[in-house]
N, C-alpha and C positions, 0 to 999 in steps of 0.2 A: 515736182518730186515730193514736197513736202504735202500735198494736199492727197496721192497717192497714197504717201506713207500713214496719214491720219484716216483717212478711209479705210484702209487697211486694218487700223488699230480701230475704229469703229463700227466694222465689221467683224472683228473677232470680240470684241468687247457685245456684240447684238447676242452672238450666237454663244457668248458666256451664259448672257442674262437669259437665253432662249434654253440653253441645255441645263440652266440652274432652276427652272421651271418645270421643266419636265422631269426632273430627278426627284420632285416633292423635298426641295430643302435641303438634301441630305449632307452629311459633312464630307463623306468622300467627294460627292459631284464638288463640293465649294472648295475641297482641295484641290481638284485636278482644276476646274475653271482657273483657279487662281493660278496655279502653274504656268496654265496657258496663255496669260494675262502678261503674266512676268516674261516669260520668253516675248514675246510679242513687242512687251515696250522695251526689250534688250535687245532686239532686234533692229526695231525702228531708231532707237539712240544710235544702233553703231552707223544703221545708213543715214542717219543725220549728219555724221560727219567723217560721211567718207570722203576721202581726198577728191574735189574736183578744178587741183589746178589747171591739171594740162586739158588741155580744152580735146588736144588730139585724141587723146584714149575717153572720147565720151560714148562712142560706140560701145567699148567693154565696160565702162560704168554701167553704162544701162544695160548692158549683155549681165551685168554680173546683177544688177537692182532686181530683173528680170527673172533671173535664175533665184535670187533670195526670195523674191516675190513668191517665184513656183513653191518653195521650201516653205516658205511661211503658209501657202495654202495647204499644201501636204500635211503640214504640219498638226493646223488646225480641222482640218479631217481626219487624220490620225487620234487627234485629242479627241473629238467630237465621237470617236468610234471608239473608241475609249472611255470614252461618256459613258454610252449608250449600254455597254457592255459592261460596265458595272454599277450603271442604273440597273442592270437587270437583273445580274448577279443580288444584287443589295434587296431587287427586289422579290428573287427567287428564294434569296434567303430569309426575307421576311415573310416570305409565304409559309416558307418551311416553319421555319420558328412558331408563325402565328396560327398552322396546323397542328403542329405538334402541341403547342402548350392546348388547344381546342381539344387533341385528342387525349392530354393528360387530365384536364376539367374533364373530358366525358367520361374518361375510365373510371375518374376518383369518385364523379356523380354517382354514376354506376356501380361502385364497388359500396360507396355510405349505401344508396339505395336496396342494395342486397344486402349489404350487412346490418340496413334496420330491418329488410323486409324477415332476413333470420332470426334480427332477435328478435321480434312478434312473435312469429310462429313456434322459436320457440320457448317463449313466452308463455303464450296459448296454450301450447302444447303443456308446459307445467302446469298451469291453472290446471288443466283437463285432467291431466294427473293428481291434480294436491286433490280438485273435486273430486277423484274415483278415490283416493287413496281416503280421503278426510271421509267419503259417503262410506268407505269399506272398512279403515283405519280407525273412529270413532267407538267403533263396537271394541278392538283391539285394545285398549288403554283400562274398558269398562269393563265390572263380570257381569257375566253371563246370570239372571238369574235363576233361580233351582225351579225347574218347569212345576216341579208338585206345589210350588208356592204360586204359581202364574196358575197351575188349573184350580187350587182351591179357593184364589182368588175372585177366580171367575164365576168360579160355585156359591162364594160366599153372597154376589150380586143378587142370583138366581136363588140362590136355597129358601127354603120358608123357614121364614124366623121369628121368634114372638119378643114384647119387651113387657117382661111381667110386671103387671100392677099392684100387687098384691093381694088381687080376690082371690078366696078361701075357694076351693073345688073339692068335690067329696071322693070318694073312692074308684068311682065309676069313669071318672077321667082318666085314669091309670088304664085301664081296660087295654087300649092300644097303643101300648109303654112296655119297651123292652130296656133291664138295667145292668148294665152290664160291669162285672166288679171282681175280685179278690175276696179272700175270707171275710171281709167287714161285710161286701154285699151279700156274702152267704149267709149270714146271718141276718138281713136283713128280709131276706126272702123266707126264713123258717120263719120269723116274723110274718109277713105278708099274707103267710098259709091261713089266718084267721081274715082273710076280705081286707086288712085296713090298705091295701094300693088296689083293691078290686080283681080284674084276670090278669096284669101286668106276667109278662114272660121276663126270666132269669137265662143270664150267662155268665156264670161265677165257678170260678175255680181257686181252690186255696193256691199260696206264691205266686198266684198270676199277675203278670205286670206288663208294664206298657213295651217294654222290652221280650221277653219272650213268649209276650203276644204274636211275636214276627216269626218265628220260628217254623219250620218246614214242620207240616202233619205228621209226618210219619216220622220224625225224630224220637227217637225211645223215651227218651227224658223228658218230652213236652208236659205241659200242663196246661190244655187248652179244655175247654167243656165243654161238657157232656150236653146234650139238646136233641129229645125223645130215644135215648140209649145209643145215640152216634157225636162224635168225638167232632168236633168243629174249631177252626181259627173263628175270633171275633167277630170279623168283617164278613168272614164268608155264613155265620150262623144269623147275622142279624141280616143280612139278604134273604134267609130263607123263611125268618120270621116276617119279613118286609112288616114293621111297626110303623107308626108314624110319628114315635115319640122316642126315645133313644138317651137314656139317662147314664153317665160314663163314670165310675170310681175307680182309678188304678192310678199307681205311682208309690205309694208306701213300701212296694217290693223293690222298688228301683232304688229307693233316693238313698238307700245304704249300700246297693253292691255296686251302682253306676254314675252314683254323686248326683249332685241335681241337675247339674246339665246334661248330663246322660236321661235323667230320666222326664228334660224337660225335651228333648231331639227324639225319642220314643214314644213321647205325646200326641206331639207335630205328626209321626208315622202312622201311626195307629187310627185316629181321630180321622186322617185324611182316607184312609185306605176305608173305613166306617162310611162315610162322607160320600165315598165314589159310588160304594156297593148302594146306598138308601138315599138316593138324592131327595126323595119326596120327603123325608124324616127333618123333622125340628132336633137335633142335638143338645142335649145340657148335659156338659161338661162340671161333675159335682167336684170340690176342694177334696184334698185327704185330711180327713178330721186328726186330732193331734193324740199324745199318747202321755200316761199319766205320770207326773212327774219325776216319780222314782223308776222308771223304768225306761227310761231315756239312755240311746246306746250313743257312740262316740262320733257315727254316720248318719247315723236315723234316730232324729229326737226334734222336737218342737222347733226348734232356728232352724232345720235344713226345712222340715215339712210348710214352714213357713214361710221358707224362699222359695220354694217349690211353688206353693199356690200364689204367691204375687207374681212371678212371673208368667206361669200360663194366661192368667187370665186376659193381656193384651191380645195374646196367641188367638182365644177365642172369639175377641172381640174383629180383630182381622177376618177370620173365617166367618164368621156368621154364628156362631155358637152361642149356646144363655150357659152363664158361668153363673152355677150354685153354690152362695157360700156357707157349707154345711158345717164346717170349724165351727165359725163364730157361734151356732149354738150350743156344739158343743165345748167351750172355752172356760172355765171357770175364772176368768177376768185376769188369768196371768197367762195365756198361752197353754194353758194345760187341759187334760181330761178332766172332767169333772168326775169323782173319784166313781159318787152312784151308777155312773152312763158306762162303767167299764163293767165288760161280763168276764176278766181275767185280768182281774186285780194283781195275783202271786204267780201269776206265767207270762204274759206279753205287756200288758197293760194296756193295751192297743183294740180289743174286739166290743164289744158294745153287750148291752144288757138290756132286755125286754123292756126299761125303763130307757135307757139311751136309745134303741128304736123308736119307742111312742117318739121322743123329741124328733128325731131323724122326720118320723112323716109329717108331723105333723110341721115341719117346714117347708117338704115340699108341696104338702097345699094351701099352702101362703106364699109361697116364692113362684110357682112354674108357669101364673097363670095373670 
């Protein structure tokens, strides 16, 4: 009986250690083995001392060992199937678990992986933008510059220009030299009439200035000249003389009724619209000589005519222009007329005298050339 009962108990003890192997460890399996353990050896204790005095009832002793026997195999089949079924539960649910978190790593992979691959693109995508915006938007921030300053720029590259050394040229140089001027030049021209600039052609109107120099033709009020008894703007009379020499005095009519800035943005106009009509022409742009000291007005007097000509002359040096400085001849060393060189001492104080002309030429043939 006892060697029964120990076989018994080492045979569910085998198929403990067998079902605890097959579970991979787990605690539930070590729970249940051990259960079955414990029944087993509570089993085999109580048939350790079961009553076997009376020898008569040994038949239902072992009818009864017989039937615990059966109960203890049931049993342990039971357990064992029990095992088995939540080994597999445990490990269904390990499945499950060990998918599911696989399939929340792949999601999360997958959602970083889109969510850099978008912010790349749109990344990129701004780059591509800041490039179109910064290649289109650059210009936007800067101004624009004044196209007449971009084309005479380009003219100035191009235009023939001289840098005068100061050899003497005689009369005959002038020949193909148009000067274009206000009452100082016209007077310079009744001058001229005796050969001292040679054939040199004239475009002089009295009040004429660099300002309503612009003026439409046919406005009543103009003051544009006259050139073989027909009535001309500047630019369009010295294309028709096409010279190749182009001498410019005007600004004295401006720099009192349009201030000097006015009449230095009237210069810039004029000079270029000259420029465009006679590209093949060398320009010199002469100073406005100054006026004599008592006859100096509150607009127009030797400091303005004086800012007037320091400013142009960068103007011409941009352009391509020879800047004449015909002042300083005329200067009597304070800024003024030299009293002789005025032909209207007790009216303007400003127009020049058959003695102020000799000077006037005879600079520009020591300066033009």
């Amino acid at each position: 009986m006892k060697k029964l009962i120990t076989l018994m108990f080492t045979a569910a003890l085998a198929l403990s250690l067998c079902a605890c192997g097959k579970n991979n460890d787990t605690k539930k399996e070590e729970s249940t083995q051990s259960s079955t353990v414990s029944e087993s050896t509570e089993t085999s204790k109580d048939s350790s001392v079961l009553p076997v005095k009376e020898s008569s009832d040994k038949t239902k002793a072992s009818s009864a060992v017989s039937e615990k026997e059966s109960s203890q195999e049931s049993s342990q089949e039971s357990s064992q199937e029990s095992s088995k079924e939540s080994s597999k539960e445990s490990s269904e649910e390990s499945s499950e678990e060990s998918s599911q978190e696989s399939s929340e790593e792949s999601s999360e992979e997958s959602t970083q992986e889109s969510s850099e691959e978008s912010s790349e693109e749109s990344s990129e995508e701004r780059s591509e933008e800041s490039v179109e915006e910064s290649s289109e938007g650059e210009p936007q921030e800067s101004i624009d510059p004044d196209p007449s300053e971009d084309e005479s720029s380009s003219e100035s590259q191009s235009r023939p220009s001289v840098t005068p050394t100061g050899t003497t040229v005689d009369a005959s140089w002038f020949d193909d030299a148009l000067f274009i001027g206000d009452s100082v030049t016209l007077k310079l021209s009744y001058y001229a009439d005796y050969g001292s600039l040679g054939n040199a052609e004239f475009l002089c109107a009295g009040s004429l200035g660099y300002n309503n120099a612009q003026w439409d033709l046919y406005r009543e009020d103009n003051v544009h000249p006259v050139y073989n008894g027909q009535k001309y703007t500047v630019d369009e009379g010295a294309a028709v003389i096409n010279p190749a020499k182009i001498f410019i005095m005007l600004g004295m009519n401006d720099i009192g009724l349009y201030g000097v800035d006015g009449a230095v943005e009237g210069m810039k106009v004029i000079t270029d619209r000259i420029a465009q009509k006679c590209p093949n022409a060398v320009i010199y742009v002469q100073s406005v000589t100054p006026m004599l000291e008592n006859m100096q007005l509150s607009d127009l007097n030797n400091t303005t005519i004086a800012e007037f000509n320091r400013r142009i002359q960068p103007i011409c040096q941009e352009r391509g222009y020879v800047y004449l400085d015909v002042a300083s001849a005329m200067d009597d060393g304070y800024g003024n007329l030299v009293y002789d060189y005025c032909g209207d001492p007790t009216a303007m104080g400003l127009h020049f005298s058959d003695t102020g002309c000799a000077v006037w030429v005879d600079y520009l043939k020591n300066h033009v050339a």
